[in-house]
NUBA-803479 format. One line per 3 residues: for each residue x, y, z of C-alpha. Coordinates in steps of 0.1 Angstrom, whole numbers. Example, Ala and Ser with C-alpha at 12.3 -4.5 7.8 and 13.67 -1.06 7.14 Angstrom:
123:-45:78 ~ 137:-11:71
***
This chain:
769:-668:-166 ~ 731:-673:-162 ~ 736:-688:-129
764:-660:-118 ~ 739:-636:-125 ~ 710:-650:-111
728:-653:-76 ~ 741:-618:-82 ~ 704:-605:-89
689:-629:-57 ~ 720:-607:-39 ~ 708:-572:-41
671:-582:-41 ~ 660:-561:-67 ~ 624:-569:-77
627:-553:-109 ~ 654:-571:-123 ~ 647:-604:-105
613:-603:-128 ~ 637:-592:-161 ~ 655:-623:-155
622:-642:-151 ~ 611:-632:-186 ~ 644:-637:-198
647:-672:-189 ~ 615:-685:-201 ~ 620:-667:-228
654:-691:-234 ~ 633:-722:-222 ~ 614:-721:-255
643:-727:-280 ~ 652:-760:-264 ~ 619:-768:-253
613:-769:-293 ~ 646:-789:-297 ~ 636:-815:-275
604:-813:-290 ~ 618:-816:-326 ~ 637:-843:-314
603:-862:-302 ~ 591:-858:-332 ~ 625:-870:-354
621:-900:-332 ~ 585:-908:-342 ~ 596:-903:-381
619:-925:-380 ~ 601:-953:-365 ~ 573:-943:-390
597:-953:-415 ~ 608:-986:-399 ~ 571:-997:-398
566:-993:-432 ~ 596:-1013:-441 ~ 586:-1044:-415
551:-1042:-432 ~ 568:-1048:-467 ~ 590:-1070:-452
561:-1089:-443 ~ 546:-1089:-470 ~ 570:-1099:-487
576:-1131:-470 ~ 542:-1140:-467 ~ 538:-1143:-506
574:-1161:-510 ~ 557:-1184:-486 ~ 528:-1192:-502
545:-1192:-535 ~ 568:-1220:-521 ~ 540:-1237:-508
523:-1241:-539 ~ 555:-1249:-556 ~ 557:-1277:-531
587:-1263:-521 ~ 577:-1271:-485 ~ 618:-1262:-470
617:-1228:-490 ~ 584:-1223:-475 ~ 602:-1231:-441
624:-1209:-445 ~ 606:-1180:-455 ~ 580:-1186:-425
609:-1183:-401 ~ 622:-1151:-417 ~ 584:-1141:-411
581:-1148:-377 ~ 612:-1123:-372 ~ 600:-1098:-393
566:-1094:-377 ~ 581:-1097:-340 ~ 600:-1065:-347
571:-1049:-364 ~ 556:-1060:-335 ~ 584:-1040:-314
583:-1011:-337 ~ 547:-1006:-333 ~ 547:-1005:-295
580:-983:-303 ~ 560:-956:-325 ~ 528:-962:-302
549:-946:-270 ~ 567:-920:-294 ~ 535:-905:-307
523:-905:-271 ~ 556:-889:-258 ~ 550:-862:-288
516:-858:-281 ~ 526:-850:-247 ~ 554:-829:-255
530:-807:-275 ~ 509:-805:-250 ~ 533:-795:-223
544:-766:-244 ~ 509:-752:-250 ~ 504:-752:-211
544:-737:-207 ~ 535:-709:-234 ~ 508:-698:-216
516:-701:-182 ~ 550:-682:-197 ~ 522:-657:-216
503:-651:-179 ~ 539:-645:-163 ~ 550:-623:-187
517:-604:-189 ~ 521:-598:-150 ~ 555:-590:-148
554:-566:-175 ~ 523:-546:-160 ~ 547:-553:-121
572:-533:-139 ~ 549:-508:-153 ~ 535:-502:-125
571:-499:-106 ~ 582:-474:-131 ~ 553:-453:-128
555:-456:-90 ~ 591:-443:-89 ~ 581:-412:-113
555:-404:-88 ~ 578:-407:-62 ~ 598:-386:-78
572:-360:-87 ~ 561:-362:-47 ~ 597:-358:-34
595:-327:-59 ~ 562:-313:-46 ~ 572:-322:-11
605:-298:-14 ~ 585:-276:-31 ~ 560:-274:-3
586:-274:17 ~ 618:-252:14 ~ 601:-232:-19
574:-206:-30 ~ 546:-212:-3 ~ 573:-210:24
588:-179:12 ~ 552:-166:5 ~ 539:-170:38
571:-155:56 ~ 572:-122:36 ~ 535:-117:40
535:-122:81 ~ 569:-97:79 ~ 552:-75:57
519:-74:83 ~ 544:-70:110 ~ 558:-36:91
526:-25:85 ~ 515:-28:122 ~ 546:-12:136
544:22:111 ~ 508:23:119 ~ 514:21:153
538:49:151 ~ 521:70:134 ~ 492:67:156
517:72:186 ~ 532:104:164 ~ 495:121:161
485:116:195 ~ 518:135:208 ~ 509:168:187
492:203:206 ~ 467:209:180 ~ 455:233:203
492:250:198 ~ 488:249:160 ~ 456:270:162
471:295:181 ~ 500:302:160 ~ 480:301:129
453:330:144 ~ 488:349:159 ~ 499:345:119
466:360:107 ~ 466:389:134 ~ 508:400:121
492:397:80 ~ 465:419:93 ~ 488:447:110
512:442:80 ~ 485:450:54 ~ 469:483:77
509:494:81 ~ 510:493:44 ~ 475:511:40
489:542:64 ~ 521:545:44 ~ 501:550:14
478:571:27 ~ 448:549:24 ~ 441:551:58
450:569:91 ~ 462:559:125 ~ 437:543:148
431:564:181 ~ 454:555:209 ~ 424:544:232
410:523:204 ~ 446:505:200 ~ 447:502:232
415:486:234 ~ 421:466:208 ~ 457:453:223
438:443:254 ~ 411:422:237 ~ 436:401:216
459:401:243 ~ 428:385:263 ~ 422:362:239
456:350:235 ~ 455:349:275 ~ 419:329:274
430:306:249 ~ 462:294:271
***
């Protein structure tokens, strides 16, 4: 499954999960590295034990054969001797035996100290890899999101309605402009001064019905007709 997955992680090429599965499987390394450790060290226990016996063994032997010996049992003596030789020729054996197992432990130990902290350093840098590969994809998600914003959002909108609005503005300025220029103020005048002369004749009408004040002479009116009629005639 391990390997199924591997091959399927090596497949897509995912950094991220490639250095998950890193972590993961050194992680497993370290149960059967202490097995095989454990193991080692079961090893070197038991020939521990076996040397001890071989030494008592020994002895053992030794004093049956100088007990015989001094008995003047010299063939018990023999025979003891030979059991002796055999005895200390596999406590010889079992002391080279225990010799290479507390070297092969020894090693062992050491090679998981220098595994545990390469698997320490690896770990420490794939974590802060993946740290840093989550907090690149927020930002990249947070920059796609400012980019759009940018983009297709407020500052676009902004900017478009403002230049439209400046546009409006310009064009009703400019007709207004165009729309005073066209207007006879000159005209104006005129019929605001013909509007005061037709108030004045209106109030003096009003004045002679009630008596307040009598007609003007003909040649006066007359007069008087001419000079408006000249003005009227001057101002054209």
């Amino acid at each position: 499954m391990r390997s199924f997955v591997g091959f399927f992680v090596s497949t897509i090429e995912d950094p991220e999960m490639i250095l998950e599965q890193n972590i993961r499987d050194m992680n497993d390394q370290v149960p059967k590295m202490n097995e095989s450790i454990a193991m080692v060290r079961a090893n070197v226990t038991l020939l521990e034990k076996e040397n001890t016996k071989y030494r008592t063994e020994v002895g053992d032997l030794t004093a049956k054969v100088k007990a015989a010996i001094q008995a003047g049992r010299d063939d018990l003596a023999a025979q003891y001797a030979t059991r002796l030789q055999m005895e200390k020729g596999a406590l010889g054996r079992n002391e080279q035996q225990l010799a290479g197992a507390k070297s092969a432990y020894e090693k062992a130990l050491n090679v998981k100290k220098a595994f545990m902290r390469e698997k320490e350093r690896k770990t420490a840098e794939a974590t802060a890899a993946l740290r840093d590969a989550r907090r690149s994809k927020w930002q990249a998600k947070v920059a796609d999101a400012m980019e759009s914003f940018e983009v297709a959002g407020i500052d676009a909108t902004h900017d478009e309605m403002l230049r439209k609005v400046e546009e409006q503005t310009a064009v009703n300025e400019a007709r207004m402009s165009m729309a005073l220029e066209t207007v006879d103020h000159q005209v104006l005048k005129i019929e605001e001064d013909a509007e005061a002369i037709q108030a004045q004749e209106l109030v003096k009408q009003f004045k002679m019905e009630m008596g307040l004040s009598s007609p003007a002479p003909v040649a006066e009116v007359s007069s008087e007709s001419e000079k408006t009629i000249g003005k009227k005639v001057e101002v054209k």
